[in-house]
Each structure stands twice: as C-alpha cells, then as structure tokens.
TORLONU-256563 format. One record per residue (C-alpha): x, y, z; residue in three letters. Coordinates in steps of 0.001 Angstrom, whole numbers, m for minus. Each point is the difference from the previous one (the first is absolute). Example, Ala and Ser with C-alpha at 12.3 -4.5 7.8 and 13.67 -1.06 7.14 Angstrom:
// residues 2
+---------+---------+---------+------+
|       x |       y |       z | type |
+---------+---------+---------+------+
|   12300 |   m4500 |    7800 |  ala |
|    1370 |    3440 |    m660 |  ser |
+---------+---------+---------+------+
//
This chain:
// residues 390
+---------+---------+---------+------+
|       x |       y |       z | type |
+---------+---------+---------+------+
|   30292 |   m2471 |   18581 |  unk |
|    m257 |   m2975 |   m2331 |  unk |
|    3915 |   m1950 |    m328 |  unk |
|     524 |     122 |   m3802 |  unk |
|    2112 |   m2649 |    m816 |  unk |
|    2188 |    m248 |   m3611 |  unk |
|    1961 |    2031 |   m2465 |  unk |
|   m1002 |    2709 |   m2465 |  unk |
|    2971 |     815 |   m2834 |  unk |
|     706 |    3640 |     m89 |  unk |
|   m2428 |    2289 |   m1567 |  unk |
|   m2692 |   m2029 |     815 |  unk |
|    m508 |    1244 |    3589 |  unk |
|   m3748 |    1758 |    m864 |  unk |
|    m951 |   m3824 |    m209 |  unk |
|     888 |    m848 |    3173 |  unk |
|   m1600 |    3376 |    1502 |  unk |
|   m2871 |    m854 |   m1604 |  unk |
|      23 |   m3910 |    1478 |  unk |
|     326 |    1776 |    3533 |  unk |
|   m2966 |    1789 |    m628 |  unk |
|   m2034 |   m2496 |    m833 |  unk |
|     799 |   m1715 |    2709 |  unk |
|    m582 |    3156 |    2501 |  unk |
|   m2198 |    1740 |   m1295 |  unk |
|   m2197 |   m2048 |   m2896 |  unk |
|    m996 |   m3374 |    1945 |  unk |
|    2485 |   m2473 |   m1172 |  unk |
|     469 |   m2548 |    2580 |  unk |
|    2649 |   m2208 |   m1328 |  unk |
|    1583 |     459 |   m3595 |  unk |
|    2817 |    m159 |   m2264 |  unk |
|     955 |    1399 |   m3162 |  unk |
|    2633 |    m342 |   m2876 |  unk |
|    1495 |    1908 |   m2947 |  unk |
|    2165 |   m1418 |   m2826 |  unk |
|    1945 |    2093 |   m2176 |  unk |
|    1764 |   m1374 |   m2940 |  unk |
|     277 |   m3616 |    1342 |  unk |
|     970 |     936 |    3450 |  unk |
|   m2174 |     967 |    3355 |  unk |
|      49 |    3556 |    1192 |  unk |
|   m2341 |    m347 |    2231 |  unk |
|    m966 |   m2599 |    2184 |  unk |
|   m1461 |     899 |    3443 |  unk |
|   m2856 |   m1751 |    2259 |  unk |
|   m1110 |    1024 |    3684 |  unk |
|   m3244 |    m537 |    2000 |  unk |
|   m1630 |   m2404 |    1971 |  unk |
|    m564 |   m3411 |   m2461 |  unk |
|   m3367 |   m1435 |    2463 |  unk |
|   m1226 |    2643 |    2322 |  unk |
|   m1554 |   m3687 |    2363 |  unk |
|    3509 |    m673 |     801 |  unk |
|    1965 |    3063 |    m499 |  unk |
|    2254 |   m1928 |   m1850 |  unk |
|    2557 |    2765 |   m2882 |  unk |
|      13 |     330 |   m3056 |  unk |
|    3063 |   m1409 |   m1204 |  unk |
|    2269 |      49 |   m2970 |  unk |
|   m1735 |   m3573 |    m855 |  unk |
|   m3606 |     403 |     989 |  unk |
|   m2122 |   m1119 |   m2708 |  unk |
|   m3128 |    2250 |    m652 |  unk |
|   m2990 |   m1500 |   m2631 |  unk |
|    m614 |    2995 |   m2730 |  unk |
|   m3382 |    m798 |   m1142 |  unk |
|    m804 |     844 |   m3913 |  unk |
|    4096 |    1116 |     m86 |  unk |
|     118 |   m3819 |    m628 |  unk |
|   m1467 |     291 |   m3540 |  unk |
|    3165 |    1681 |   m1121 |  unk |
|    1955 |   m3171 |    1160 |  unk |
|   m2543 |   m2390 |   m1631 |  unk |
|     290 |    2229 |   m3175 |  unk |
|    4094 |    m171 |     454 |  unk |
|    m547 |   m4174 |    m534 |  unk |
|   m2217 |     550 |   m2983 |  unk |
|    1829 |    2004 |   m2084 |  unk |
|    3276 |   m1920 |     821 |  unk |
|   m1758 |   m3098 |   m1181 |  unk |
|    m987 |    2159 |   m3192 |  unk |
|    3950 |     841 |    m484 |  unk |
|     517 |   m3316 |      30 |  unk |
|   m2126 |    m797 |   m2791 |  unk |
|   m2159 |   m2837 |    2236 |  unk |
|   m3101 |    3063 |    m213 |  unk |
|   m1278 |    2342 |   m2719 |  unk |
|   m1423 |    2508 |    1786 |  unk |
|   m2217 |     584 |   m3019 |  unk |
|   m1253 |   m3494 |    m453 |  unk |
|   m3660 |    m867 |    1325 |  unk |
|     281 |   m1106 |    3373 |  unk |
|   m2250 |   m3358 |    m643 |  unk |
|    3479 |    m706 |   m2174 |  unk |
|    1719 |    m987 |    3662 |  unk |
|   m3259 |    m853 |    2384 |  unk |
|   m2811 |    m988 |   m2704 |  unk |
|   m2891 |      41 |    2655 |  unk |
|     554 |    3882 |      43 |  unk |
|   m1562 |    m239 |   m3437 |  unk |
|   m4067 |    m419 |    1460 |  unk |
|   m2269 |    2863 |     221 |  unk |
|     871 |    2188 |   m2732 |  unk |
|    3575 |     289 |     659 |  unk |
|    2382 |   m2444 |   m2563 |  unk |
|    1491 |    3095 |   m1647 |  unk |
|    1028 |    1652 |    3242 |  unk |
|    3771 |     711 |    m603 |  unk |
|    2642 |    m544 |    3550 |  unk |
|     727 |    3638 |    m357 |  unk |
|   m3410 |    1314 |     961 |  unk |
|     171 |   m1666 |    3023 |  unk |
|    2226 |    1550 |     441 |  unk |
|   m1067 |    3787 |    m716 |  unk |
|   m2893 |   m1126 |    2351 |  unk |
|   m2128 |     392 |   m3856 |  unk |
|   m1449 |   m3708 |     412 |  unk |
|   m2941 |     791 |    1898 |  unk |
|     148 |   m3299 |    2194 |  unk |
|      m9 |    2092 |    3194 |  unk |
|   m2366 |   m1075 |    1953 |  unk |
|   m2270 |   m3344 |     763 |  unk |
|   m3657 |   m1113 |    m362 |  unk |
|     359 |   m1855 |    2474 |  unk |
|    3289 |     799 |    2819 |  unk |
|    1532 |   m3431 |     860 |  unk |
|     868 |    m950 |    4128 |  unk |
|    2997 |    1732 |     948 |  unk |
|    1439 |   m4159 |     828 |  unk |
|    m469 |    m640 |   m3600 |  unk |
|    1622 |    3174 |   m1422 |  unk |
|    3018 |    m469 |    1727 |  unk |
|     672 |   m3546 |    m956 |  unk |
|     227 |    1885 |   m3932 |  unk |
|   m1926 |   m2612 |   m2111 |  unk |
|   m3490 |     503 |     567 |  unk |
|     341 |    3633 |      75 |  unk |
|    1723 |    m387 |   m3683 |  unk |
|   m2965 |   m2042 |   m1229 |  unk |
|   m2641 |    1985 |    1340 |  unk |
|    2022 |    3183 |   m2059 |  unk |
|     572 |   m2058 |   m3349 |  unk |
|   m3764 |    m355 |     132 |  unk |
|   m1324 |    3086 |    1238 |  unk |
|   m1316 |    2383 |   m2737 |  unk |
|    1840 |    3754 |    m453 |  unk |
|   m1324 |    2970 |    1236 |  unk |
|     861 |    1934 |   m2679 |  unk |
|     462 |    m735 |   m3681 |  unk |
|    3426 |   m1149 |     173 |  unk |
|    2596 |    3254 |   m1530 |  unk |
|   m2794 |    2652 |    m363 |  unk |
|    1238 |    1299 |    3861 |  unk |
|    1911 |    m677 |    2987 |  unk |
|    m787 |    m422 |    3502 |  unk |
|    2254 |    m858 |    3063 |  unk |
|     238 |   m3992 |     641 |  unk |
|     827 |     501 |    3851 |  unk |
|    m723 |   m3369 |     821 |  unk |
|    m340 |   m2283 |   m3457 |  unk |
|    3716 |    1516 |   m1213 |  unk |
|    1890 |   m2682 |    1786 |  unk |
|   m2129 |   m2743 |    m841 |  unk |
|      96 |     566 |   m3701 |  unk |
|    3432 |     600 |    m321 |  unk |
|     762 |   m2094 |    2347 |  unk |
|   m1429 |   m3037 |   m1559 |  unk |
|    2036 |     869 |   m3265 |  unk |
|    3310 |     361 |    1199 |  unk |
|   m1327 |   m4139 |    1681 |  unk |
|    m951 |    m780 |   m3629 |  unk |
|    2749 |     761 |   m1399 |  unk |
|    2709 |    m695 |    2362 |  unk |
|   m1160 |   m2642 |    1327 |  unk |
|     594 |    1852 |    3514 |  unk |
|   m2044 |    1474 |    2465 |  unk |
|      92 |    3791 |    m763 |  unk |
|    1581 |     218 |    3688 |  unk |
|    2687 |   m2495 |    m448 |  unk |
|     890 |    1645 |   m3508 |  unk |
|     563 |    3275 |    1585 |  unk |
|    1908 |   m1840 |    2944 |  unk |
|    1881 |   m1886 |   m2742 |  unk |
|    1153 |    2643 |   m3388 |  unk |
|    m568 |    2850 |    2119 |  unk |
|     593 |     224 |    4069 |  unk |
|    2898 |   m2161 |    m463 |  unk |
|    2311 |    1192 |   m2633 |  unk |
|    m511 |    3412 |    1619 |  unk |
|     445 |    m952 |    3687 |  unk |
|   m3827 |    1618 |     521 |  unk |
|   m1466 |    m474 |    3611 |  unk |
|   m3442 |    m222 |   m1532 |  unk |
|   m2847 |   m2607 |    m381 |  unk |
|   m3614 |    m721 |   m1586 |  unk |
|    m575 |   m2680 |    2239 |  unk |
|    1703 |     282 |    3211 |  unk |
|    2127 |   m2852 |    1664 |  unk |
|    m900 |    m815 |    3214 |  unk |
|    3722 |      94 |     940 |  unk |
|    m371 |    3749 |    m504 |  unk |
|   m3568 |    1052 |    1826 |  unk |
|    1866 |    1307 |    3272 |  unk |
|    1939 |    2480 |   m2272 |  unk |
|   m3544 |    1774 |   m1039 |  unk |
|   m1184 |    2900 |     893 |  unk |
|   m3692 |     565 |    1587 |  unk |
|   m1734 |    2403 |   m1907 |  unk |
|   m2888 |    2454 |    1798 |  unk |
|   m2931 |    1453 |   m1532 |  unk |
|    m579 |    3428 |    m171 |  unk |
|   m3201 |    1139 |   m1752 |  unk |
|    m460 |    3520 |   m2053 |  unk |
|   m1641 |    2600 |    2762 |  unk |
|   m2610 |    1388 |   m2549 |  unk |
|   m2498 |   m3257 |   m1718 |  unk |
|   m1261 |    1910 |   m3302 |  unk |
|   m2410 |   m2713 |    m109 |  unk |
|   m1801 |    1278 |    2922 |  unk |
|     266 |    3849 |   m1299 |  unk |
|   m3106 |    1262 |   m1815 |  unk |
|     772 |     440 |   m3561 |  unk |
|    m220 |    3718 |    m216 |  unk |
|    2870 |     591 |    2406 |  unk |
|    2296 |   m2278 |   m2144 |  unk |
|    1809 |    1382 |   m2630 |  unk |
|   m1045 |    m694 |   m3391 |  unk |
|    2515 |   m1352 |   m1235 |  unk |
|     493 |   m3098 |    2275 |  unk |
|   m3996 |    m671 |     m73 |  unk |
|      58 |   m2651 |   m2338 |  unk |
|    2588 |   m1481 |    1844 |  unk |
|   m1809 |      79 |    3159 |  unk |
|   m3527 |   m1174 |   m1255 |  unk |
|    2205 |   m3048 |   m1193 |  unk |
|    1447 |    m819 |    3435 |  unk |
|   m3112 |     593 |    1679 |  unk |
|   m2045 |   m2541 |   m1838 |  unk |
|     878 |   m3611 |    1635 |  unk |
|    m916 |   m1253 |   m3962 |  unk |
|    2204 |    1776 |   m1947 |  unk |
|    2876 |    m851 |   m1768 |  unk |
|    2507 |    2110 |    2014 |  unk |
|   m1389 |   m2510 |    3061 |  unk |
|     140 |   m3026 |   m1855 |  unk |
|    2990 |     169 |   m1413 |  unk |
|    1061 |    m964 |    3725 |  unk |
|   m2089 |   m2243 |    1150 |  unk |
|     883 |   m3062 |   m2135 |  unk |
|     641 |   m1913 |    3255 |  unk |
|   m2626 |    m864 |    2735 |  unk |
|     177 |    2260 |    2539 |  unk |
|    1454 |    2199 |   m2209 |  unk |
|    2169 |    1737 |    2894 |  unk |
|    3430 |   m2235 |     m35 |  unk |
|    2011 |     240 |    3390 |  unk |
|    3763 |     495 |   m1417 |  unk |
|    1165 |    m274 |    3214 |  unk |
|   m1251 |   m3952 |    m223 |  unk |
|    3184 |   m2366 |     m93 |  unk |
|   m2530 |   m2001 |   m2587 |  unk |
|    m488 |    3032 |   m2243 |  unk |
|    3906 |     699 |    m125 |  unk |
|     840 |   m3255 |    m581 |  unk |
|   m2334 |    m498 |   m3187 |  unk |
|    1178 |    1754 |   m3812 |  unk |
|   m2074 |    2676 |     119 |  unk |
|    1898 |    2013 |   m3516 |  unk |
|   m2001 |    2680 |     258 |  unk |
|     m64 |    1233 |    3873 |  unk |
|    2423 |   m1995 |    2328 |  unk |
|    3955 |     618 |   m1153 |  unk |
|    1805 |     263 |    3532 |  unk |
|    2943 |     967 |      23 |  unk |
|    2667 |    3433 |     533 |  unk |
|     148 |    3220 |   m1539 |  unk |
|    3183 |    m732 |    m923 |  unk |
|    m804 |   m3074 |   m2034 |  unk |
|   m3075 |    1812 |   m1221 |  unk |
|    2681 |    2651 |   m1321 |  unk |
|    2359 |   m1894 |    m755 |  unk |
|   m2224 |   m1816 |   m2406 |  unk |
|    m732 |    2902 |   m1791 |  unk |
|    3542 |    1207 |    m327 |  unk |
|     572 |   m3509 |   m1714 |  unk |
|   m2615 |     817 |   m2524 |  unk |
|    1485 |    2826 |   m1586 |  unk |
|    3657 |    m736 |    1105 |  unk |
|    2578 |   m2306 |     606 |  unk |
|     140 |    m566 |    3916 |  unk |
|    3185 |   m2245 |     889 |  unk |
|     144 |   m1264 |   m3204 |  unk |
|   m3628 |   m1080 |    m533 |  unk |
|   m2721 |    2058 |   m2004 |  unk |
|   m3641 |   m1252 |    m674 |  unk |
|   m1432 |     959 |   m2868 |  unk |
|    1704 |    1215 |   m3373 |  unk |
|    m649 |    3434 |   m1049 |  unk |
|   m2351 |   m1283 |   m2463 |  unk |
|   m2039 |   m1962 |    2351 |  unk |
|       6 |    3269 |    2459 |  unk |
|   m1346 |    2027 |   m2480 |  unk |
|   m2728 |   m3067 |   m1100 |  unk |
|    m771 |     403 |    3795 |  unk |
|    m256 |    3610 |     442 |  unk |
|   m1696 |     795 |   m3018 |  unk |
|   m3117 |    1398 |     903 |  unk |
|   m2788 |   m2050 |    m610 |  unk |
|   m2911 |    1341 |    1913 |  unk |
|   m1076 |    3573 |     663 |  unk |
|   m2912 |    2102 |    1159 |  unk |
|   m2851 |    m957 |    2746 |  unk |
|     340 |   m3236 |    1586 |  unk |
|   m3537 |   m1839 |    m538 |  unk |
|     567 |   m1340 |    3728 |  unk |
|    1482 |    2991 |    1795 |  unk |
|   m1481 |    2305 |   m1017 |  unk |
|    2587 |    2199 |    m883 |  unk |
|    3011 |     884 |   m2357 |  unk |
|    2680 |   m2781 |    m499 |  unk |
|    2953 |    m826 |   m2170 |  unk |
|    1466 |   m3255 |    m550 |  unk |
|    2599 |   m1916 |   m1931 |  unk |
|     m57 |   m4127 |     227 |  unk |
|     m58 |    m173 |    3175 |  unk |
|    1390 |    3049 |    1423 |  unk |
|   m1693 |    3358 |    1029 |  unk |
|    1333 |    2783 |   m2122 |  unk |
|     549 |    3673 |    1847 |  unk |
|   m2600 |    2113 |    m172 |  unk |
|    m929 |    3624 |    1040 |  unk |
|   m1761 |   m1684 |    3621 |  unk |
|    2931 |   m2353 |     m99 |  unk |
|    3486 |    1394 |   m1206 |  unk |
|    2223 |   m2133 |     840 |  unk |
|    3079 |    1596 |    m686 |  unk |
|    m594 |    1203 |   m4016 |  unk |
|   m1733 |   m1178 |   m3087 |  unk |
|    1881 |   m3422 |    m419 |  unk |
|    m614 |   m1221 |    3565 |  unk |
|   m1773 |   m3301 |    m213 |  unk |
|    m788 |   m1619 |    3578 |  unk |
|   m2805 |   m1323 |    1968 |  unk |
|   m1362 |    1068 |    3219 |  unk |
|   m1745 |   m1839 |    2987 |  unk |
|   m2854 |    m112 |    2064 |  unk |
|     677 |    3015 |    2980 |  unk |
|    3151 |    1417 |   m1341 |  unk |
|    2515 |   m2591 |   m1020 |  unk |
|    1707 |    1108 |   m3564 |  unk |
|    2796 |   m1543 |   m2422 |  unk |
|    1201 |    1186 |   m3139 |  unk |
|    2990 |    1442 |   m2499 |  unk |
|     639 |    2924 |   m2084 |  unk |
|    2073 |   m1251 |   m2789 |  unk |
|     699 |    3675 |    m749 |  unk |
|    1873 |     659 |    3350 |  unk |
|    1316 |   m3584 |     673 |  unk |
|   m2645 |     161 |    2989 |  unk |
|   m1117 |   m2763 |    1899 |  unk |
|   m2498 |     236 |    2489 |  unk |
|   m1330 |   m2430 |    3505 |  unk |
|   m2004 |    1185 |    3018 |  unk |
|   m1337 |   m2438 |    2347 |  unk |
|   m2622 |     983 |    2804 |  unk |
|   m2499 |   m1460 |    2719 |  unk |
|   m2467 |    2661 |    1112 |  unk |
|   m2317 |    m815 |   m2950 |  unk |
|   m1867 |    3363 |    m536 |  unk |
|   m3014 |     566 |   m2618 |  unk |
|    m750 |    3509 |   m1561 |  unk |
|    1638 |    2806 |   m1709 |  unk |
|    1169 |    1375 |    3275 |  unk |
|    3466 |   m2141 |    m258 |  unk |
|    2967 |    1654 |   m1230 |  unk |
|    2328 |   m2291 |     933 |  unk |
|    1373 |   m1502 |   m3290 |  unk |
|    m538 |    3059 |   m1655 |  unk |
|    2224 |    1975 |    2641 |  unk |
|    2220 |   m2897 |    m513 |  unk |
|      39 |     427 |   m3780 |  unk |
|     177 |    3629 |     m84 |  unk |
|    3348 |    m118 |    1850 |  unk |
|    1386 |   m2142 |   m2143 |  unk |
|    m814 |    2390 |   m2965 |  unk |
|    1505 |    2909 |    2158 |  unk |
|    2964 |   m1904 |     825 |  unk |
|     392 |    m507 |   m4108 |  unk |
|     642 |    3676 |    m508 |  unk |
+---------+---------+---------+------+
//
C-alpha cells in the first residue's frame, strides 16, 4: 500500500479515501492535493513515487508542472493588474502592444483573450520550438497572424496562444515578464511554491511526469460505431488540418517535451506553471479570501473575473465550454464543486479552483499524465470534497 503522507481536518476524511484510491486503484503514480476552507487548509496530503527512473518520493515539496492549470495563474496576474487600474480589461488590446493591431484585429478588447473569443488560436505558419521559447518572436509572429474567427462572434480554446497573448500584456504593461510578475505581486506576498518559468535552483525538486495514452483512439473507430454525439468532435481530431489540430501546433515540432530543463525554464503562461498543490490551492483560497492576511482580488474584480463571458461549443474543441476572463466556469461535464466555481484545469488531470459560495479552495498535482474520459481522478477528488461539505 501507497504511504500517504499529511493531514486532513476532521470531516474531510472522504477526501483522503478518495486520494488513496487514486493512488491504488486509478493509476496515480505520484500526487498531492489541497483543500482550503475559509482561509485555512483542511486538506493537504501528497504520496507516490515523484520520478519512477530513480524511485525517488513524492514529497511534501516536490514540484509537479500542471499544464493548461497555469492559465488560471496567468489570469490571477491580469486581473490584479486590472485592480490596480494599470489595465482595462475592456480597452483594445493594440492600446498596450500596438503591433497586435495588424490583420483585422485593432478593436480586439484584453478581455476576449481572455474568454479565448479572439480567434488568434492558431498559426499560418508554427514558429521553431528555439524561437517560441525565447517569447519575442513567437509574440510577433501572433500580433501579425490573422484570426480564425471573426473576433467576438464565438469562442474556441487558445491551448497554446493563451499564454502568449496575455502574457505579452501583463510585459506591456508592467514592464515585467509575465513570469517575474507572478513571482513578484503574487508567489511572494503569499509564500506560493509556484513558478512560470522555473529556476534552475529548483529543477531537482520536479517531478517526472509519464505518459499514459487513452486505450480506445476514436480516430481509428469507423464512424458508425461512434456515438453521435461526439462525431463532430472526432472528424475534427482526425483531420491533421483542422483547427482542433492547429490550435496546437504553433511550434515546430509541435510535440513539446515538458520534461526538457529548456522548456521549464522558459515563460510558457499558458502550459508550464510548476509548482505544489498546495500553492496551486492556496492561490485560489487567496482569491476569494483573506489567507494570512493577504487576499488577491476585491470582490468586485472577482466577480469582473468570474463573470461568464463565453458559453456554448468551443470552435476548437469541439465541444461545450464555459468561461469567464480567464477562468473555466463549472459546467454539467465539469462541476467543480457548484455553480460559482471558477477554476482551470490541465493537460492529464491537474485542476485548481474556488467556490466563493463554500469558501472552497481547490489544488491537485499529478505525474501519470493520462488522456481520455476514462480518468476519474479529479473528479473522485472533487466529489469528496462535496460529500465532505454535507
């Protein structure tokens, strides 16, 4: 049996039975997870094996990248910039980076960036990987590429282009790399052991994260014998042209190794936050309370950043999606805990969020990286944390 190391606050034991299973029974190699409650931690547990080369455990320290649970981080900087009246979230992006302004898209406001409604997604023409992680010609190439969309008539998922956008705002206007401002207003105030841009002081704390692809392909299944309504979705990942495909290749090769000490080490906003479930949490718990005496955002910004902005199918994915400005909003498919829940979630299972409504915060951490609808590991996760609110 797995050691589970940490403490759980009474009441909140299902969470911890259902962090056990996970790790016995649902494939989780090495993981942590946290839960605020009104300001404080009530859970924070971890256990596992942190690089399955070495053996080496997961520890109460280990640092774990959360893919695409970065954006909510990146969004965090964005809006606190916007509280501070340095951004207006409404204004035309071009106001702050006038480049942005080519190709049809001067009256693009920062917000739809985002509510992923710009429709700058994806790349006529991908740059090298090299390039993209050095930031500036990956920003050109996006302040001159066209949209894919007319800019506010939809949204679609910017996996990839997210961080760069936003990104090169928060630069504009605060003169800071979008890493170093979250290191700066955000990580340090709160004590957070989290980075976009990775030290190199702190690579022997990460974990090594495995692969695990979904047993069944649908690509490969003949379209009868999928069900109808995940066809369109399908046809979209199975042509190599579409926009559900482009919208992640906008680097060449397209397939980034985030195990790379170079890809860690670059600001990538959108995809490489490393860091622990606790910070991850503890963020959250900052955003809607005060956590040892600091607290993010106003309730007035929260609610500018909750607010839904976006709703209905995602032009990229193929499938329903809710956001705010930069936060996934709960959904049927994606509860959260209730109908103000406002997170993000990551590439293979990671998750943050808050629920404002029970003083929730929210981090799990993970590095068996598994693709398809077959992984119920945040949602167990989740769903215990409802039980164990009565």
């Amino acid at each position: 049996m797995t050691t589970i190391n940490g403490e759980v606050a009474a009441g909140f034991e299902p969470v911890r039975e259902a962090f056990e299973a996970n790790l016995e029974e649902h494939r989780d190699i090495g993981a942590a997870v946290c839960v605020y409650q009104g300001g404080r931690p009530v859970v924070d547990l971890w256990g596992g094996i942190a690089d399955l080369e070495t053996s080496r455990p997961w520890e109460r320290d280990t640092l774990q990248l959360v893919y695409s649970a970065t954006k909510g981080a990146t969004a965090t900087a964005a809006h606190l910039l916007a509280q501070r009246g340095a951004l207006d979230l409404d204004a035309p992006v071009a106001t702050y980076w006038p480049e942005f302004a080519a190709n049809g898209k001067a009256d693009i406001p920062v917000r739809w960036l985002l509510s992923h409604q710009a429709g700058v997604v994806a790349l006529d023409q991908p740059i090298p990987l090299a390039e993209a992680l050095a930031w500036q010609p990956m920003v050109a190439a996006l302040a001159a590429q066209r949209p894919q969309w007319t800019p506010g008539t939809a949204h679609g998922y910017h996996g990839r282009t997210f961080g760069w956008l936003v990104g090169e705002v928060i630069r504009r206007v605060s003169g800071r790399t979008p890493g170093r401002f979250f290191a700066d207003e955000i990580a340090a105030p709160l004590a957070l052991d989290f980075f976009i841009g990775l030290p190199a002081s702190e690579r022997d704390r990460v974990s090594r994260m495995t692969y695990r692809q979904p047993e069944a392909d649908l690509t490969t299944v003949p379209q009868e014998e999928i069900p109808e309504e995940l066809r369109d979705q399908v046809a979209a990942w199975s042509d190599p042209h579409s926009l559900s495909n482009r919208a992640f290749q906008v680097t060449d090769p397209a397939n980034i190794d985030f195990n790379s000490p170079e890809v860690q080490a670059a600001e990538l906003p959108s995809s490489n936050g490393i860091g622990t479930a606790h910070s991850l949490a503890r963020m959250y718990a900052a955003l809607i309370s005060e956590v040892d005496g600091v607290r993010l955002l106003t309730p007035d910004a929260l609610a500018s950043a909750a607010k839904e902005q976006a709703t209905g199918i995602d032009q990229v994915m193929v499938t329903p999606s809710r956001f705010g400005s930069g936060f996934m909003l709960s959904t049927e498919a994606n509860p959260m805990i209730g109908p103000t829940s406002f997170g993000h979630t990551g590439r293979g299972g990671s998750l943050g969020f808050a629920d404002p409504e029970h003083g929730i915060a929210f981090g799990y951490a993970m590095n068996h990286i598994i693709s398809g609808s077959d992984d119920v590991r945040a949602t167990s996760l989740v769903d215990a944390v409802r039980r164990s609110l009565g």
